[in-house]
C-alpha positions as CSV (number, residue, x, y, z in Angstrom):
1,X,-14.3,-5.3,15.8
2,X,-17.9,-4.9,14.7
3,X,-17.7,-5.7,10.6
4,X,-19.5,-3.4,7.7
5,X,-20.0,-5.5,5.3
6,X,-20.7,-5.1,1.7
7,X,-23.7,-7.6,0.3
8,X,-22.8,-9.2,-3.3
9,X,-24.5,-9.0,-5.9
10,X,-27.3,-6.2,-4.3
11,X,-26.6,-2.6,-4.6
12,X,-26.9,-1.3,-1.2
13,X,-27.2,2.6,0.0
14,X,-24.7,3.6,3.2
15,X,-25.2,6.1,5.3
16,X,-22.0,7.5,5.6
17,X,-21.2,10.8,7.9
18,X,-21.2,13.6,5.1
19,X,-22.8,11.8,2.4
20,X,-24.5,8.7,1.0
21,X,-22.7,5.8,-0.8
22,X,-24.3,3.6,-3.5
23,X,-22.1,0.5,-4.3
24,X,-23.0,-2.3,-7.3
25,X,-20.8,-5.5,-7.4
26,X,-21.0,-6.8,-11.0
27,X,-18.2,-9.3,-10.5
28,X,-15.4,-10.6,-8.0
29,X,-13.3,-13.7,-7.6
30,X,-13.7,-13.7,-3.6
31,X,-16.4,-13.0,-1.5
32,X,-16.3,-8.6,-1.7
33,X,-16.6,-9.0,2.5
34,X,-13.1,-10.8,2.2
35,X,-11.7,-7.7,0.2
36,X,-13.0,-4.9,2.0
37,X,-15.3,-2.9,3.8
38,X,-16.3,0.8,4.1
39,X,-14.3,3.8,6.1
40,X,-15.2,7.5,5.9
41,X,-12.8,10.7,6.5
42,X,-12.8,14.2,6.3
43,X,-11.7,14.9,3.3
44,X,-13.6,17.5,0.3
45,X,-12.3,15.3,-2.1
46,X,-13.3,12.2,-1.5
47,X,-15.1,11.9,2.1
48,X,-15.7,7.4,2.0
49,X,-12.6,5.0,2.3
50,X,-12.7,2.1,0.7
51,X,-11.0,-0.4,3.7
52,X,-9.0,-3.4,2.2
53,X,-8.9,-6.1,4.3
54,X,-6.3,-8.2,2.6
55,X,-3.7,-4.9,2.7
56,X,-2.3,-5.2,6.2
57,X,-2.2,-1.4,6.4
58,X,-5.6,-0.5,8.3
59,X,-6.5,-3.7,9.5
60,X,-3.9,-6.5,10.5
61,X,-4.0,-9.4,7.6
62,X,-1.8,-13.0,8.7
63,X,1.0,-13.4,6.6
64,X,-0.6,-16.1,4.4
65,X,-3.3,-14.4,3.3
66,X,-0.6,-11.4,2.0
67,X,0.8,-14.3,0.0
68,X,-2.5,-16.1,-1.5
69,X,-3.8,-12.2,-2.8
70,X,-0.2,-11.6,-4.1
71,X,-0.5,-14.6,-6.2
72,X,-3.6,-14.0,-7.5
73,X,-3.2,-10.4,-8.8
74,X,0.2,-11.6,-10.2
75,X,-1.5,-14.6,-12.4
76,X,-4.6,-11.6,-13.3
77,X,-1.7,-10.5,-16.1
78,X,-1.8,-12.0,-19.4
79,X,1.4,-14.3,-20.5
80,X,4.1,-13.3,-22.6
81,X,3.5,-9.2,-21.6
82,X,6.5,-7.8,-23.8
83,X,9.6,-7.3,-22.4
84,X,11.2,-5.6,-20.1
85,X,7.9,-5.1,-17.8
86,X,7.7,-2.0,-15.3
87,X,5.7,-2.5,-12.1
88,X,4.8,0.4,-10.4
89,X,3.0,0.7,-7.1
90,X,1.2,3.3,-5.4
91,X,2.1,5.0,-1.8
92,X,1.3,4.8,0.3
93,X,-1.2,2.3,0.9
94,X,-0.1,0.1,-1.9
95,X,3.2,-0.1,-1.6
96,X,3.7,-3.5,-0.1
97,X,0.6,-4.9,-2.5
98,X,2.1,-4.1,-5.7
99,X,5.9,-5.2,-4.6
100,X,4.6,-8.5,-3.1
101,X,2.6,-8.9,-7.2
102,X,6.1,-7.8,-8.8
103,X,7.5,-10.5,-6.7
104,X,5.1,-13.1,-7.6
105,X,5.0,-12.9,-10.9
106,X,9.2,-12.1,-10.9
107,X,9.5,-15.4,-8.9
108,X,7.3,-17.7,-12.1
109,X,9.4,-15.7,-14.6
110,X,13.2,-15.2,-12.8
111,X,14.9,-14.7,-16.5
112,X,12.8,-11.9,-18.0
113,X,13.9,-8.4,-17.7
114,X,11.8,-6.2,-15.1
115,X,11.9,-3.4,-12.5
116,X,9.5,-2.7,-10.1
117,X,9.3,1.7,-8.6
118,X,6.8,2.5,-5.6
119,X,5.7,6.0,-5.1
120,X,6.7,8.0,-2.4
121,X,5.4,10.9,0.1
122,X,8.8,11.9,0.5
123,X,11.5,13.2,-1.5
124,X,14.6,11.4,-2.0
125,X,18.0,13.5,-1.5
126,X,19.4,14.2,-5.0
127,X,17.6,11.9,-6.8
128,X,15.2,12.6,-10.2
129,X,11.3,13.1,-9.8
130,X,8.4,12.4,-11.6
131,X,5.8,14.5,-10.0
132,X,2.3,14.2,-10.5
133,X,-1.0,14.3,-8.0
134,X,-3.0,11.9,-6.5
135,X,-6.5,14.0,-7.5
136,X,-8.6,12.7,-4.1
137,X,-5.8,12.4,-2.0
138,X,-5.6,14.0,1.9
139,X,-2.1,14.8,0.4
140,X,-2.2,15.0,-3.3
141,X,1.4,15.8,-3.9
142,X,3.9,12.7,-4.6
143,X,6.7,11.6,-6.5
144,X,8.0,8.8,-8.8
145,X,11.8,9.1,-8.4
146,X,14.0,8.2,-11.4
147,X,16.6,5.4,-11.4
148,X,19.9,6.6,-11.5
149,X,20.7,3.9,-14.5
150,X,17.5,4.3,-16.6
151,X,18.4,2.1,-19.8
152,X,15.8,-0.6,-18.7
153,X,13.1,1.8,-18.0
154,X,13.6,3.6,-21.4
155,X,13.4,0.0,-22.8
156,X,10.9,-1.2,-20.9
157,X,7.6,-1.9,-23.2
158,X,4.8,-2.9,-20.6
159,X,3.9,-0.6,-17.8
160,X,1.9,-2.4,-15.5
161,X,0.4,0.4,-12.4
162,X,-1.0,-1.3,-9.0
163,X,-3.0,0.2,-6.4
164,X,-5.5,-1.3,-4.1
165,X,-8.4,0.5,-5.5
166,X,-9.5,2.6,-8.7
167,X,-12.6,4.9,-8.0
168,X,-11.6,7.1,-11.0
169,X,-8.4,5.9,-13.0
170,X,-7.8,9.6,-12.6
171,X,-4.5,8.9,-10.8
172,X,-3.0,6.3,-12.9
173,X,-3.9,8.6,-15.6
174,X,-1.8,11.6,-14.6
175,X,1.1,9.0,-13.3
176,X,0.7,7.3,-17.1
177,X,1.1,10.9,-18.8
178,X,4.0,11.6,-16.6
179,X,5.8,8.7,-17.0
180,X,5.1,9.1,-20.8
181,X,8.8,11.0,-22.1
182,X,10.6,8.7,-20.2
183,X,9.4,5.3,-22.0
184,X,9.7,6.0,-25.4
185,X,9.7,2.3,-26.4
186,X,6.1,1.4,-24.2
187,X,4.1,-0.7,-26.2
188,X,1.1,-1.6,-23.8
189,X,-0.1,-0.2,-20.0
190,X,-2.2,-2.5,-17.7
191,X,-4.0,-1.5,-14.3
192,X,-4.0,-3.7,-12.0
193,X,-6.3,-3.6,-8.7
194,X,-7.8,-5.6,-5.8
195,X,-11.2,-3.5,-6.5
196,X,-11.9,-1.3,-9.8
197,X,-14.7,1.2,-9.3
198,X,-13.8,3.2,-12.0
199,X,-16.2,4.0,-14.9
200,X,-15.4,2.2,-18.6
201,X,-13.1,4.1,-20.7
202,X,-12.4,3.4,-24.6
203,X,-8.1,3.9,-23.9
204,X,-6.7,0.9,-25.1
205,X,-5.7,0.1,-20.6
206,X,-6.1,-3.4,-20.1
207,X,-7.5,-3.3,-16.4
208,X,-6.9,-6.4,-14.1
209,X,-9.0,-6.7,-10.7
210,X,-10.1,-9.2,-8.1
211,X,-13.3,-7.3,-7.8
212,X,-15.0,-4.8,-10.1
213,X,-18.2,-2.4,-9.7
214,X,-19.4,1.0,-9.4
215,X,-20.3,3.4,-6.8
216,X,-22.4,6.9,-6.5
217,X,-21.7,9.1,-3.6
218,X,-24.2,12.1,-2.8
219,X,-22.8,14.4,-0.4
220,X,-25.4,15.6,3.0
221,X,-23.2,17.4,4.7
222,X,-20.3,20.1,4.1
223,X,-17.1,18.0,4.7
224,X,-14.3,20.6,6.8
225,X,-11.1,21.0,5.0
226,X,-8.6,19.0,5.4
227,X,-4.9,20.5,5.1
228,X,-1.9,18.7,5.7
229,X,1.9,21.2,6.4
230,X,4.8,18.8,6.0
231,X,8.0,20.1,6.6
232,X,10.4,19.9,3.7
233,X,12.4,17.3,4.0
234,X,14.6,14.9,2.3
235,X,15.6,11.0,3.4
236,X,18.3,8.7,2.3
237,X,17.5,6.0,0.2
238,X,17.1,2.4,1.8
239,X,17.5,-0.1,-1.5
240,X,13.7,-0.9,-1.2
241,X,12.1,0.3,-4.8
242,X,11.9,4.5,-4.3
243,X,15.0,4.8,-6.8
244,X,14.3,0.6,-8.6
245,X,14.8,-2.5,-7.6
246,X,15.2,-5.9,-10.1
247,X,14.5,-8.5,-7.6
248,X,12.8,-10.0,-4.2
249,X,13.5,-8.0,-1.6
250,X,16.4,-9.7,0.9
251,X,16.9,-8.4,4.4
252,X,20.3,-8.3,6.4
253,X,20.6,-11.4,8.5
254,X,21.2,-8.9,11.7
255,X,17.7,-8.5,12.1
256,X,17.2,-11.8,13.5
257,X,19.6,-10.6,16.5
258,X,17.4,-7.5,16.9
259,X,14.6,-9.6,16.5
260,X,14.7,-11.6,19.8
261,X,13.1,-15.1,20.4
262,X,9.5,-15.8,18.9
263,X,8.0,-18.7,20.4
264,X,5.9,-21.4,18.2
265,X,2.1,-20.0,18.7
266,X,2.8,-17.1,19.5
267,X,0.4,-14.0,18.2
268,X,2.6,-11.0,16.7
269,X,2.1,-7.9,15.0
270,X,4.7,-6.5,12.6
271,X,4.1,-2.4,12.2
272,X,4.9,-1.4,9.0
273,X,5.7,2.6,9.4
274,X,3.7,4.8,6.7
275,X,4.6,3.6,3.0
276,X,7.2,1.5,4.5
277,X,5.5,-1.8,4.3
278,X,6.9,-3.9,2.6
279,X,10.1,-5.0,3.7
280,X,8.2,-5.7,7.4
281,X,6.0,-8.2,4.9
282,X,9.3,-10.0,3.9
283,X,10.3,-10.3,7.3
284,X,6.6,-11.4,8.7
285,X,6.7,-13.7,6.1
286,X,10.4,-14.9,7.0
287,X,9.3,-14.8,11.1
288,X,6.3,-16.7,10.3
289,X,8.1,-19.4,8.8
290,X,11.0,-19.3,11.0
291,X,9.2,-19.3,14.7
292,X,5.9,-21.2,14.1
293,X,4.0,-18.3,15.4
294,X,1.1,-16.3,14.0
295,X,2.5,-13.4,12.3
296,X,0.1,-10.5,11.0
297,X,1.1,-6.8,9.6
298,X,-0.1,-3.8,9.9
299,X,1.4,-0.5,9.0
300,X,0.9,3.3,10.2
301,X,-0.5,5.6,8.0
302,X,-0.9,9.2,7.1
303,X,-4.3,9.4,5.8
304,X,-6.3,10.6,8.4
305,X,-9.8,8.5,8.3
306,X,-12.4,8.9,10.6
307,X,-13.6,6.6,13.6
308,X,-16.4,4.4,11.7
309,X,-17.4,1.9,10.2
310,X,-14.5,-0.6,9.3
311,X,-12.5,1.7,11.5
312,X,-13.3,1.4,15.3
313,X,-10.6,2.6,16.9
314,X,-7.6,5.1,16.0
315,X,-4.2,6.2,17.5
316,X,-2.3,8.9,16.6
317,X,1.8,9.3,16.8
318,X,4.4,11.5,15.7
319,X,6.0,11.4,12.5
320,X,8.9,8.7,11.7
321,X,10.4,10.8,9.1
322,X,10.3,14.2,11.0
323,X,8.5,15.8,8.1
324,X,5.8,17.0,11.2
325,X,2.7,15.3,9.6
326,X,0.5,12.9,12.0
327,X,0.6,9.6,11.4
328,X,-2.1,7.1,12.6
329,X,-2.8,3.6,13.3
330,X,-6.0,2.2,13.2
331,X,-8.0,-0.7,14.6
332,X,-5.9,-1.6,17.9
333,X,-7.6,-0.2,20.8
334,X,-5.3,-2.9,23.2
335,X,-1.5,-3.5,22.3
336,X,-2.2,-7.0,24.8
337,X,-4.6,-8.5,22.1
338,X,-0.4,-10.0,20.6
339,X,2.4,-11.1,22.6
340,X,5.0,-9.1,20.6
341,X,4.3,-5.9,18.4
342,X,7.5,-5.3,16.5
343,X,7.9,-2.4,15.0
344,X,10.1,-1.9,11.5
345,X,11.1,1.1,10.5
346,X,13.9,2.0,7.0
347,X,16.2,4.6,9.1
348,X,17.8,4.9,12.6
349,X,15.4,5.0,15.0
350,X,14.2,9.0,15.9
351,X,12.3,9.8,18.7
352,X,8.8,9.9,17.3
353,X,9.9,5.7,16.8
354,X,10.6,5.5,20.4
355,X,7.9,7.1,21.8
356,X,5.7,5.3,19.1
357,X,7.0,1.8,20.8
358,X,6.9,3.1,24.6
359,X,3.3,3.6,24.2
360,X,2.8,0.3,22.1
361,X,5.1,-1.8,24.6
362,X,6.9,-2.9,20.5
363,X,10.2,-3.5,20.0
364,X,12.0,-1.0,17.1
365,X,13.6,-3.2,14.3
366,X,16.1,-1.3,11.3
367,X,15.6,-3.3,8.4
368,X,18.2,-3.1,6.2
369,X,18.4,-4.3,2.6
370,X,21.1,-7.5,2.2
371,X,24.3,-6.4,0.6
């Protein structure tokens, strides 16, 4: 895949398809090629795409890396954050960043008091909301749903919100105020990002990043609307963090039946299946350590980008969840570049997951949480 790359410490202009982007790089703890690269769509809102490369949702990322970034967001928040601590990550493309951090930072801290909630595209059957909007989204409405017991999130006094990027902080914003009623004893809020593009504010937000900068976009073109009609649906919860969740993810041991036989060296890919990306990182992680072979993940997703750029190549499928919105995955123009592509999905198997595998030559694993 031919790289766009992103110079440190000069401040580039790119030529983007509707527009011109000016990025400046005034710090970062890795090399900002590692962390990302650039991606356009058709979107009025926002028409660039800042492409992680350390996510595993547009481009594949080996497990190990997923760990090392994990680790090193996790140590980015001070010590001794008062407790109990809420973690909070951001669907879809975040999903499996920010519950890999809470993770992390649960695993160097097992005895204090903390609960980690993702985001979600898709509403939960009879459980409580907290709607807000993603402002430059494709699909700006989402939901934080509620824990059924909420005594630990009323009590909880640091609210800590991860996403892979801030352009704005206009997001965590309008997640922050509508959270608000429901932590009445919150005492301090910290961001925390892979890259912060977002301009300095006088809030009292600690903000936490690998890399941080600025960026200017002038627009050259009219960018077409982009509309997105989702059926309204509702899905049963899966015990992964929609509803809460107090500690590292565990999978049922049946998925290493379904799994089949890895062999040591061999290449795999793990597909994730929208916002559904993190429990396939726990089992990469697991299959990685288990077979000996090179594990990477990659997950489907619903933003639909254009190809360029960091994006070469792009596939569209049928929606997992039946909600009839495309899904898309991006950068794997031939399926024979891994040995195995094993696809993970949260509920039974429908037949947008079948076709999706047919045409991958994958194999469908239901990953259930451990009981």
């Amino acid at each position: 895949m031919r790289a766009f790359l992103i110079t440190y410490p000069a401040m580039p202009a790119y030529r983007l398809p509707y527009g011109t982007l000016s990025l400046r790089i005034d710090h970062a703890d890795l090399p900002p090629d590692e962390l990302f690269a650039l991606g356009a769509r058709a979107n009025p809102r926002r028409a660039f795409l800042f492409v992680s490369k350390v996510l595993g949702k547009h481009i594949p990322v080996p497990v190990a890396t997923l760990g090392r970034i994990h680790r090193l967001l996790a140590a980015k928040l001070p010590a001794g954050l008062p407790a109990p601590v809420l973690f909070i990550g951001m669907a879809e493309t975040a999903t499996a960043l920010a519950q890999g951090v809470f993770e992390a930072w649960l695993a160097a801290r097992p005895a204090t008091p903390a609960l980690y909630l993702h985001t979600s595209r898709l509403r939960v059957r009879d459980a409580a909301i907290c709607p807000f909007e993603e402002s430059h989204s494709h699909a700006a409405q989402q939901w934080l749903h509620l824990p059924a017991d909420r005594r630990l999130l009323a009590a909880a006094q640091s609210l800590v919100l991860i996403d892979d990027e801030l352009s704005t902080g206009d997001t965590f914003r309008a997640l922050a105020a509508a959270l608000r009623p429901h932590l009445p004893a919150l005492r301090a809020t910290h961001w925390l990002t892979l890259t912060d593009f977002s301009p300095p504010a006088a809030d009292g937000i600690r903000r936490h990043s690998l890399l941080r900068g600025s960026w200017h976009y002038e627009a050259t073109a009219a960018v077409p609307p982009a509309a997105v009609q989702e059926a309204p649906i509702t899905i049963a919860d899966s015990g992964f963090g929609r509803l809460g969740i107090r500690q590292a993810v565990r999978l049922a041991p049946a998925v290493w039946r379904d799994a089949g036989d890895i062999a040591a060296g061999a290449r795999v890919l793990v597909l994730g299946s929208g916002e559904f990306i993190h429990p396939p990182a726990v089992f990469a992680r697991a299959l990685a350590a288990r077979s000996g072979a090179a594990v990477f993940l990659q997950s489907s997703s619903r933003s639909p980008a254009l190809v360029w750029g960091a994006l070469q190549h792009k596939r569209r499928f049928a929606d997992p969840y039946d909600a009839d919105v495309p899904y898309y995955l991006y950068n794997l123009a031939d399926p024979r570049a891994y040995d195995h592509i094993l696809i993970c999905h949260e509920h039974p198997a429908n037949a947008a997951l079948r076709a999706t595998a047919a045409s991958l030559g994958a194999r469908l694993l239901h990953l259930r949480a451990a009981g």
